[in-house]
N, C-alpha and C positions, 0 to 999 in steps of 0.2 A: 504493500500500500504506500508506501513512503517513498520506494522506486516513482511511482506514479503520481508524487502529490499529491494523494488522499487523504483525508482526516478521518479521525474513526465517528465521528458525529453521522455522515451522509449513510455510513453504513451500516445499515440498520435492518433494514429487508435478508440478511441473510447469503448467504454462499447457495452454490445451485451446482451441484457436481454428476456428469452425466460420462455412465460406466456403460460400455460395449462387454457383453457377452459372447461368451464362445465355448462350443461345446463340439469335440470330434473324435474319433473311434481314433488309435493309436497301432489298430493293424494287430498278427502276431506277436506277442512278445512272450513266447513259450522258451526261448531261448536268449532272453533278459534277463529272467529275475533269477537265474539260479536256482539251487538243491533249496528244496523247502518243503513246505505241507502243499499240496495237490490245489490248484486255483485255475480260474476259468483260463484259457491262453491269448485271450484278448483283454483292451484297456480302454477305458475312456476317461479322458483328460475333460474336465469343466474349467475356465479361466476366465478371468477378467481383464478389462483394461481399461484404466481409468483414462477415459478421451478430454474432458476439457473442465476444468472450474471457470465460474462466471460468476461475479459479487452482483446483487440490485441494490441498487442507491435510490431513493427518494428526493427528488429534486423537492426542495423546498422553497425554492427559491416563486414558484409559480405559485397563482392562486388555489388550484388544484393539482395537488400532490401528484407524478408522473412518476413511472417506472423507468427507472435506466441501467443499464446490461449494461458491465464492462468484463471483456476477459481477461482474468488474470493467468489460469494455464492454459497450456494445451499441447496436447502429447504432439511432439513432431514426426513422431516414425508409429502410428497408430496399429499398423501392422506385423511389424517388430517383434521376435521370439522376447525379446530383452523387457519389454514393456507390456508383454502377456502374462497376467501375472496367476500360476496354478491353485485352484482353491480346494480341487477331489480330483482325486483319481483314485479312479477304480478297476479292478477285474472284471468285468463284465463284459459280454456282447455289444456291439451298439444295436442290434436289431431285438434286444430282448427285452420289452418294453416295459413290460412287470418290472424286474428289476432295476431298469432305471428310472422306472417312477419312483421303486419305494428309497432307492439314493438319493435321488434327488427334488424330492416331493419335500423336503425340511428346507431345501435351499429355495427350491419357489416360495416356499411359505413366508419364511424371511426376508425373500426379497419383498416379498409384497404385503408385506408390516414395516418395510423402511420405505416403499414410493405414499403411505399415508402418516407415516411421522416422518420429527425432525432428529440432529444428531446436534449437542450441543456441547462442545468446548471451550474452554477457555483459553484462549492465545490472546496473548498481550495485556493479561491484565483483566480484561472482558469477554463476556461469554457471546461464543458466535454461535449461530446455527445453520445448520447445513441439510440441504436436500437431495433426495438423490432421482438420478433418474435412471433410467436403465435401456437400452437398446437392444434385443435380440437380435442382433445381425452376422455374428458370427457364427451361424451353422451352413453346414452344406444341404443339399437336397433331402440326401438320404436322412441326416440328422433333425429335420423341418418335418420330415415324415414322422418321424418317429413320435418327436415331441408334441406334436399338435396332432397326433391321432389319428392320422393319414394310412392309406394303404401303399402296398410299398409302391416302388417303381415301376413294376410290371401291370400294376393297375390300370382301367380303363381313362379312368380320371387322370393325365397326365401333367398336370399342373398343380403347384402348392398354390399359386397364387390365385386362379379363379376356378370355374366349373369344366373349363374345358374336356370333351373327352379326345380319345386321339382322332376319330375321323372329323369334330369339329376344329381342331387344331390341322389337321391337315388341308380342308378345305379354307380354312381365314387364316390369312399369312396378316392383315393387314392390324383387324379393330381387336384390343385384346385391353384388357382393364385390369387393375387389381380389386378384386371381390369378397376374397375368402377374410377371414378374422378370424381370430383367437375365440372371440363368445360364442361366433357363429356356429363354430367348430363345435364348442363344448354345447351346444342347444343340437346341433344334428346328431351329436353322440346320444344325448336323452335319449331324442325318437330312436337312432337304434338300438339303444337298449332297452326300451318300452315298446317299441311299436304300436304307439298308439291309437293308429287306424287298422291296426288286425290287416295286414296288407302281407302281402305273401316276400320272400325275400329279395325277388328280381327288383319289385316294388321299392320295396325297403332300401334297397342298395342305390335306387337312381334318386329316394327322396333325399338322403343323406350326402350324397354326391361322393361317395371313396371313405367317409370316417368311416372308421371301425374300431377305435378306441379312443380312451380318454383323451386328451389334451390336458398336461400340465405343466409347460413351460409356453409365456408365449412369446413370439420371435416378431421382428419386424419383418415387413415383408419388405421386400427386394429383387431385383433383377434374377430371376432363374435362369438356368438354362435354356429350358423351352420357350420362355420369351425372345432370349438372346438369339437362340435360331429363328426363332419367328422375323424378327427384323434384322436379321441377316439374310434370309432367306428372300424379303421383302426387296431388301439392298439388290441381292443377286438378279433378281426378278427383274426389275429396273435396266441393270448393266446388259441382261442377255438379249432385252429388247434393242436396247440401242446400238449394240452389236450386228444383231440379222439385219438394222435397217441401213445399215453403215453412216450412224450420223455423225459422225466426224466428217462425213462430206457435204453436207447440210447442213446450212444454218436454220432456219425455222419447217420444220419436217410439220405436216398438218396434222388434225386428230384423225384423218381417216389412215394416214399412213402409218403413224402409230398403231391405230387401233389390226392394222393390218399383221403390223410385226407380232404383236400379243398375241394374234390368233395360230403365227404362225409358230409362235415358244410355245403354246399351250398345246399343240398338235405333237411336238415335242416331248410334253411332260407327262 
């Protein structure tokens, strides 16, 4: 604060500290841990990383009291083994979802008893308080699966992020949204565990859309891969056309000409 000319009067609103999670399987490690007592021969590592502090200051100076954000950290190398910092590991599977519920089901619970309180220290003299926020963005596909109750990857449902199945992902390369949530998820799990329209299971399985279990970690959503290919694939799309129509030798090609080359990639595809 004193780097920055600030007085401790303005700062009064509190610290705001927002932590990235991360949580990934560790592969084999049967030939890690050495002679010991019999353990499953996979690991999953859960870690943190603390991305950025931000102080809010109270402008008093106005008639009505205004919020103002100033960053005081922020991790530079966010991705960084060095600044990942390990909080469980364990023996287990990463596909074995019982069990990393009941390991990690203390750590959701916790976290989500510190995003509705504060955390209060004393530095300098005076007592701060601190908030936390949290971002699930560090899992993979398979790990998103897991934790949010999803079926795996071979499911018809190929997307974490919306309802997609694969023939509607194959035909829309174009309009794709993020849909799915964390609550959503945990209300489609009820209905498949209650069923309750007495609906036979094919039924069951398109109300739901691919849940089949719990959700107890929730993740931020983000770029998947199957989006990624979606608008690459988009990209491609574009390039192949402009290709057949050789527009590099043309400067304003018309819509019928265009529309000519499209028909003639899609006769192609």
């Amino acid at each position: 604060l004193r780097e920055r000319g600030l007085e401790d009067s303005p700062c009064t609103l509190g610290f705001s500290v927002m932590i990235k999670e991360s949580c990934d399987g560790m592969g084999d490690v049967s030939e890690k841990h050495g002679g010991g007592p019999p353990v499953p021969e996979k690991a999953v590592r859960f870690s943190f990383t603390v991305m950025s502090v931000s102080l809010h200051m109270a402008d008093g100076e106005k008639e009505e009291e205004e919020e103002e954000t100033m960053m005081i950290f922020q991790e530079p190398k966010p991705n960084s083994e060095l600044s990942c910092k390990p909080l469980c590991l364990m023996f287990v599977d990463e596909s074995d979802h019982e069990t990393l519920t009941a390991i990690l089901g203390p750590v959701a619970a916790e976290r989500n008893a510190m995003k509705c309180s504060r955390l209060i220290l004393a530095i300098g003299g005076l007592p701060r308080s601190f908030s936390f926020q949290f971002r699930g963005s560090g899992y993979d596909e398979k790990m998103v699966r897991d934790v949010e109750g999803l079926e795996a990857s071979g499911s018809t449902y190929v997307c974490t992020l919306c309802d997609s199945t694969r023939a509607e992902a194959s035909q829309n390369m174009v309009l794709h949204s993020v849909t799915r949530s964390h609550q959503e998820n945990l209300e489609r799990y009820e209905i498949w565990r209650t069923n309750p329209f007495s609906e036979s299971a094919d039924e069951l399985r398109d109300r739901v859309k691919g849940v089949s279990a719990k959700p107890f970690l929730e993740t931020q959503p983000t770029m998947d891969a199957l989006h990624c290919d979606i608008s690459n694939a988009t990209e491609f799309y574009k390039i192949f056309q402009d290709e057949i129509g050789e527009v590099f030798q043309k400067t304003n090609p018309t819509r019928e000409e265009r529309r000519s080359w499209r028909a003639a990639l899609d006769k192609q595809l």
